[in-house]
C-alpha positions in Angstrom: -77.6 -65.8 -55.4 -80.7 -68.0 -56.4 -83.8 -66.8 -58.5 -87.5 -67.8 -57.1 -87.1 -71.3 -58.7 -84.1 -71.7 -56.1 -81.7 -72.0 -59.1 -78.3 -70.4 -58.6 -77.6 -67.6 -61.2 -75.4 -68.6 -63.6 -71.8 -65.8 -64.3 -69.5 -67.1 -67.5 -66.0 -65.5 -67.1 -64.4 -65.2 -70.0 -60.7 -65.6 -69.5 -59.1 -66.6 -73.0 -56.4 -64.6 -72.2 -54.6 -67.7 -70.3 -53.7 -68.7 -73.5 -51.3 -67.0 -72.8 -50.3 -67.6 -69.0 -47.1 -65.2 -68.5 -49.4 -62.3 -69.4 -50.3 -59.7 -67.0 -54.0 -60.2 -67.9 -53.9 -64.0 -67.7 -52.3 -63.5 -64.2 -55.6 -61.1 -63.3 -58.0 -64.3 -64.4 -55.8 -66.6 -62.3 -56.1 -64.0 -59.2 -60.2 -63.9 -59.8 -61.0 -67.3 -60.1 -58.4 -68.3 -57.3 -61.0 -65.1 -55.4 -63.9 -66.5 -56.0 -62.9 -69.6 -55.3 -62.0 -69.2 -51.7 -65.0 -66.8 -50.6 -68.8 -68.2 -50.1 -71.3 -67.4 -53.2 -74.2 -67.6 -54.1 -73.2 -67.8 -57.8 -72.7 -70.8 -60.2 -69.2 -69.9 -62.3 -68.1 -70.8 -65.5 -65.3 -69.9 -67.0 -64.0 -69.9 -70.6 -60.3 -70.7 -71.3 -57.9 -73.1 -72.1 -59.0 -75.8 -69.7 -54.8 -76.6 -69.2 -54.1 -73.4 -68.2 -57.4 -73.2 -65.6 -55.7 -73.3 -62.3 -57.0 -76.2 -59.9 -60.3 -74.9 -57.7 -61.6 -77.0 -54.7 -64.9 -75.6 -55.9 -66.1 -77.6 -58.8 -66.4 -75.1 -61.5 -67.8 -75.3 -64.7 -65.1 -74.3 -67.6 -65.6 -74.6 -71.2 -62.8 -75.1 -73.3 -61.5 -72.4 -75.3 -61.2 -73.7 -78.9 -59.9 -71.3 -81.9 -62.8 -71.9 -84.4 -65.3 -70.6 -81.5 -64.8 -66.7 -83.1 -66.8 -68.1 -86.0 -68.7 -69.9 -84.4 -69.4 -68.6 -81.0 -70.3 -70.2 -77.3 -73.6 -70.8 -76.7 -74.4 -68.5 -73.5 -78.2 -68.8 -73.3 -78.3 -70.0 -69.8 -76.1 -67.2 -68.0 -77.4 -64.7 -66.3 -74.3 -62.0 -66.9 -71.5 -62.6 -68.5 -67.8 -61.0 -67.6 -65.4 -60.1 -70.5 -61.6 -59.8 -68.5 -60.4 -57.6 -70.8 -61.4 -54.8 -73.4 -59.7 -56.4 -76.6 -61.9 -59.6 -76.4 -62.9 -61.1 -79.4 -65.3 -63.5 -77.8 -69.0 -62.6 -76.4 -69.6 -59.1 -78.4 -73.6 -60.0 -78.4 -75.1 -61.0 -75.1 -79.1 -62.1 -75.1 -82.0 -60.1 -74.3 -82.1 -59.8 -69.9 -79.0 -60.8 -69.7 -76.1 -58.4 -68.0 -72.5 -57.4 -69.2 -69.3 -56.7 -67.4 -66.1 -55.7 -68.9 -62.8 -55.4 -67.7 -61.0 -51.9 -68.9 -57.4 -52.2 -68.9 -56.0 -49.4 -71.0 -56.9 -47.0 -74.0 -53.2 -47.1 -74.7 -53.9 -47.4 -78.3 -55.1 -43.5 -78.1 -51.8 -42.3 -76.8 -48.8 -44.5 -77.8 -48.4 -43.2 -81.3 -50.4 -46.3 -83.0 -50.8 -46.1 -86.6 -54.6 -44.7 -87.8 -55.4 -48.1 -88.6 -54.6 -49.7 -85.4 -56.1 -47.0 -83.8 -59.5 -47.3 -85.6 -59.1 -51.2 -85.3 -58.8 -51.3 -81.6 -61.4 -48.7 -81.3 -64.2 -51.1 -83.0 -63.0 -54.0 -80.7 -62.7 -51.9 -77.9 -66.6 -50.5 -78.5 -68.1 -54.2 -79.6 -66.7 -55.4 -75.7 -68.2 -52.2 -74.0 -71.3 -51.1 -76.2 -73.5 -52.9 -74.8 -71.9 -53.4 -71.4 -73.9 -53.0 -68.1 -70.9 -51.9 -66.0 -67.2 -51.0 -67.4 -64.7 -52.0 -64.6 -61.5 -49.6 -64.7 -58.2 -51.2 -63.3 -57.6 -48.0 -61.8 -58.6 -44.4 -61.3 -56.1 -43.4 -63.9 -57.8 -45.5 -66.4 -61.0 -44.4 -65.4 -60.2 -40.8 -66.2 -58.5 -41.3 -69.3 -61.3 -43.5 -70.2 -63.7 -40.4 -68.9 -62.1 -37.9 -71.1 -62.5 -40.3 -74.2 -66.0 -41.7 -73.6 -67.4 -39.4 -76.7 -65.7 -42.0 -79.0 -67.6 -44.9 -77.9 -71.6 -45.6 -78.0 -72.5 -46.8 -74.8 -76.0 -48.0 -73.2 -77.4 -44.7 -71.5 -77.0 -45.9 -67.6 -73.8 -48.2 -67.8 -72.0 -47.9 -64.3 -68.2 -47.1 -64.4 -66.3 -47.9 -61.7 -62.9 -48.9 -60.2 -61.8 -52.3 -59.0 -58.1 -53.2 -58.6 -56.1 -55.8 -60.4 -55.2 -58.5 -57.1 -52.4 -60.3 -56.7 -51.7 -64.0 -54.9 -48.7 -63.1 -53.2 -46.6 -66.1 -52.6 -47.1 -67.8 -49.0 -43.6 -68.2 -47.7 -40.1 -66.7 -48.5 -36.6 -67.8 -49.0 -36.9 -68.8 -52.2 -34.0 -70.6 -53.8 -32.9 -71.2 -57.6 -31.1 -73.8 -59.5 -29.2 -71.6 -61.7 -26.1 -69.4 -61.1 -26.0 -65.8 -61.3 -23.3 -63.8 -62.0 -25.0 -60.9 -60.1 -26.1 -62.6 -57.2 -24.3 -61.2 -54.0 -24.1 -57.8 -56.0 -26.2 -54.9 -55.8 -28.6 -54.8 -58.5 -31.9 -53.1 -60.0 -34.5 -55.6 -61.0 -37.1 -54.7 -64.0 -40.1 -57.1 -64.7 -41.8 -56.2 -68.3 -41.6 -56.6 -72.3 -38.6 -54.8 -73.9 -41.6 -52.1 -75.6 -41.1 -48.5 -75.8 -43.7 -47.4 -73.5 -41.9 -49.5 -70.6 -38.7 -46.9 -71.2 -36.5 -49.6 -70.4 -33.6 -47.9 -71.9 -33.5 -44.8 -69.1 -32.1 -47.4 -66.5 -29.0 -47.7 -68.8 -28.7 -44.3 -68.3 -29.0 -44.6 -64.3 -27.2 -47.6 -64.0 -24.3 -45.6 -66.0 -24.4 -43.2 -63.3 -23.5 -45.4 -60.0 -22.2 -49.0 -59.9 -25.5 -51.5 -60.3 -25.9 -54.3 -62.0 -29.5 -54.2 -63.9 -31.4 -57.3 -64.3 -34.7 -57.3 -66.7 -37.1 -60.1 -67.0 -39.1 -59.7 -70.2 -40.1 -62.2 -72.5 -38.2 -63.4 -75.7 -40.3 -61.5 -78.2 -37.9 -59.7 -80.7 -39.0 -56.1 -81.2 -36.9 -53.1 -82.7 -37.0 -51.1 -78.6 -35.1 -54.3 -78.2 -32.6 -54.1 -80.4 -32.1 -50.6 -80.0 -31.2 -51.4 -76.0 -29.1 -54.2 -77.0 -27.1 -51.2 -78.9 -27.3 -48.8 -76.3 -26.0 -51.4 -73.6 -23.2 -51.9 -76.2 -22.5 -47.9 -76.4 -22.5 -47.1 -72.9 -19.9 -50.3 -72.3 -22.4 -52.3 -70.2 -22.3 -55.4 -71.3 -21.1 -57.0 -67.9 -23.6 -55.4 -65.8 -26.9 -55.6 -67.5 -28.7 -59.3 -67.7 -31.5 -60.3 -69.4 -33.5 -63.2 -68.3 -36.4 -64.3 -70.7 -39.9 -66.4 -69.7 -38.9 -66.3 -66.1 -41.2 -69.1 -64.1 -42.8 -67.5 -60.9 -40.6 -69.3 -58.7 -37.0 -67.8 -60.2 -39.1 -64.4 -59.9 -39.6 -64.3 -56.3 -36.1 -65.4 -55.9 -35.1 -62.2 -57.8 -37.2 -60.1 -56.1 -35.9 -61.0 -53.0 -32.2 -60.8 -53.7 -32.4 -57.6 -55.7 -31.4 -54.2 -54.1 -34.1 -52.3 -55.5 -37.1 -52.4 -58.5 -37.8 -49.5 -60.5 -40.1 -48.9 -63.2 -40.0 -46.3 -66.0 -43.1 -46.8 -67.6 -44.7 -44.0 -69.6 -48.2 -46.1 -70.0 -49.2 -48.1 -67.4 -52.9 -49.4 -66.6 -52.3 -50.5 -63.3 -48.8 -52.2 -62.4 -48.5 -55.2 -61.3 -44.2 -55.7 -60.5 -43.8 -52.5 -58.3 -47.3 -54.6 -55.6 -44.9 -57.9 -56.0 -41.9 -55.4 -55.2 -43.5 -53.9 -52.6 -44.8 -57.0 -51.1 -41.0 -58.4 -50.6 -40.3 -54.9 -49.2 -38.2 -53.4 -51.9 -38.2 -49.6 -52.0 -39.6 -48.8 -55.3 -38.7 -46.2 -58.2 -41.5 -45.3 -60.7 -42.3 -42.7 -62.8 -45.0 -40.1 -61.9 -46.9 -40.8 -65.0 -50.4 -42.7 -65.5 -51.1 -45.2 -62.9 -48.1 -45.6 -61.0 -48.4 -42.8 -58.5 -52.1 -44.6 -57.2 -49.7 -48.1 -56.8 -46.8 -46.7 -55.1 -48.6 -43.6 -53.0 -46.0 -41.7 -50.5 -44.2 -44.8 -49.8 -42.2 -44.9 -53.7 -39.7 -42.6 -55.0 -40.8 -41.3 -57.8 -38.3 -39.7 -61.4 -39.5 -36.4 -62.0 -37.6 -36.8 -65.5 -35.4 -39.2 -67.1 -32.2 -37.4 -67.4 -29.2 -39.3 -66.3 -28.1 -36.8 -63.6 -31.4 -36.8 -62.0 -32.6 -40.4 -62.2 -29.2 -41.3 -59.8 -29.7 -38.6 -57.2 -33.3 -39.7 -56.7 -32.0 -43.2 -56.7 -29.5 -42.5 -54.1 -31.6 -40.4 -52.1 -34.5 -42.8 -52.1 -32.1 -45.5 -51.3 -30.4 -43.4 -48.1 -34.2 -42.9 -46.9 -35.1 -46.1 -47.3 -31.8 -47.6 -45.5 -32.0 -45.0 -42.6 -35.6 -47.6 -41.5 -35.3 -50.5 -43.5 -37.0 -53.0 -41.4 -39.9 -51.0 -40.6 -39.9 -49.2 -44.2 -40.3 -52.8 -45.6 -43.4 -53.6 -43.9 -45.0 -50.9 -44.8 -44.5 -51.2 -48.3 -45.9 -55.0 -47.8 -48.6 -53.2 -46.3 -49.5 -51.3 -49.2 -49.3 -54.4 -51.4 -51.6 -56.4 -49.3 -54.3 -53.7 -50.4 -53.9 -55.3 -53.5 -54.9 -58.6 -52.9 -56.8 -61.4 -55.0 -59.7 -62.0 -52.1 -60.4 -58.4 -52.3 -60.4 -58.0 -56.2 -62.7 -61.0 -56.2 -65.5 -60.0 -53.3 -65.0 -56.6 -55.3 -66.8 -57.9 -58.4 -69.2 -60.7 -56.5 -70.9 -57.1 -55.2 -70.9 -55.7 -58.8 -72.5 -59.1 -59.7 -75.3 -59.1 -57.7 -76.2 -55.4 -57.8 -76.3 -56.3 -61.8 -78.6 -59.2 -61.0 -80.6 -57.8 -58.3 
């Protein structure tokens, strides 16, 4: 979009969060700027990150380096024309200039319902309202967040016409199949459940011991090597129940070994009791694995009619919805699978991206 002068308006991205690359957030920034880079615009990007972790564009983008003594003193944004905060916990771009415009990126409220302490609570609160307080539009990952975020909205300040609306994380799905891995796993050529997510408690991990107990799987988690006590208590349980051969944990997984494990695994299922949108279950869904969530937050918008879904987490019940689900999805595999890659094209980067190129201009228009 250009002004009168025939200058393109200027958009600075801020996507700090590739600091930290195997993060579901920094895999979000990776998805829009990969967007935006392969669509027309009228825009002139910037983005803010660590420049190493910037994936290559064949646009020529702008990017300024994210350096850890900008909190103090901050980027100078005079010449942008809106700037876009990717995610609600920023600690970068809290005061915008007069005329310019304001997205953010809500993820979660997860603080409000996973038992935080007071203090964290009231912390993330103040970060949470110094991203969206003056925001112009507050961009929910899914309808689920938007309505938990509807019910809360008393407890943040807010400018009186900020739009609130639902765009999608999207993926980049990978463009060819057969992947193949230089290590050797026990459980390859067995049957087994694959999990993607941190060992925390609000990704109930420890339930698919219990299914797993139940019927003859193997379980294989990738999560990262943070230690945490949820972690320790399911290296316990796996000790209790007497799983130690059949449950694997692989840590900081590349993308490469993940495919490969999504496409040799039996099945994915996910747990989680707070979830802002969902990323595994789409990559799951994409190779044409039948999928196993939980009914709770988000998950029923990613998996619609075509997952199986735990109406609790009992032992008993987990492993007959597992084994049902499984016979279902058996009975028409082929033409089961396509569908679920289907649904997860829906969830694609190009979309996400043209998605928030329209919010753009309507902001700047």
């Amino acid at each position: 979009m250009k002004t009168l002068s025939g200058m393109q308006k200027k958009i600075l991205i801020d996507a700090e969060r590739l600091k930290y690359p195997k993060s579901g957030i920094a895999n979000v920034c990776v998805s829009l700027i990969k967007g935006l880079d392969e669509k027309a615009s009228g825009f002139d990007y910037t983005f803010y990150g660590p420049k190493k972790n910037i994936p290559q564009t064949k646009k020529k983008f702008n990017i300024i380096g994210w350096k850890f003594w900008q909190k103090k003193f901050p980027v100078n944004i005079r010449l942008f024309s809106l700037i876009h905060t990717t995610h609600q916990l920023s600690e970068y771009f809290h005061t915008i200039k007069k005329g310019q415009k304001k997205v953010v990126t809500l993820h979660d409220l997860n603080f409000l319902h996973d038992n935080s302490s007071e203090r964290k609570v009231n912390k993330s609160k103040k970060l949470v309202q110094e991203n969206i307080g003056n925001a112009d539009a507050i961009v929910c990952i899914s309808e689920f967040v938007k309505d938990d975020f509807l019910k809360n909205k008393e407890l943040f300040k807010l400018k009186n016409n900020v739009k609130i609306e639902v765009i999608y994380n999207g993926l980049i799905f990978p463009e060819t199949t057969n992947f193949s891995s230089g290590k050797s796993y026990s459980f390859i050529g067995k049957k087994y459940i694959l999990n993607i997510g941190v060992l925390f408690p609000k990704k109930n991990q420890k339930v698919l011991l219990d299914l797993i107990s139940k019927n003859d799987r193997d379980l294989v988690l990738i999560t990262s090597s943070v230690k945490s006590a949820y972690k320790e208590q399911f290296l316990e349980k796996i000790k209790t129940l007497g799983l130690e051969g059949r449950v694997h944990i692989l840590e900081n997984v590349d993308n490469n070994e993940k495919y490969f494990l999504l496409e040799h695994c039996e099945s994915y299922c996910h747990p989680s009791l707070a979830e802002g949108f969902g990323i595994p279950p789409v990559e799951a869904m994409y190779f044409g694995k039948p999928v196993f969530l939980s009914k709770l937050t988000s998950l029923p918008e990613i998996g619609g009619d075509l997952a199986f879904y735990f109406d609790d987490f009992s032992a008993e019940h987990m492993q007959q919805v597992y084994a049902s689900g499984m016979q279902i999805y058996g009975s028409g595999k082929e033409e089961y699978a396509l569908k679920l890659k289907g649904r997860a094209i829906k969830f694609g980067y190009i979309e996400m991206a043209a998605a928030y190129e329209k919010l753009y201009s309507g902001l700047l228009t």
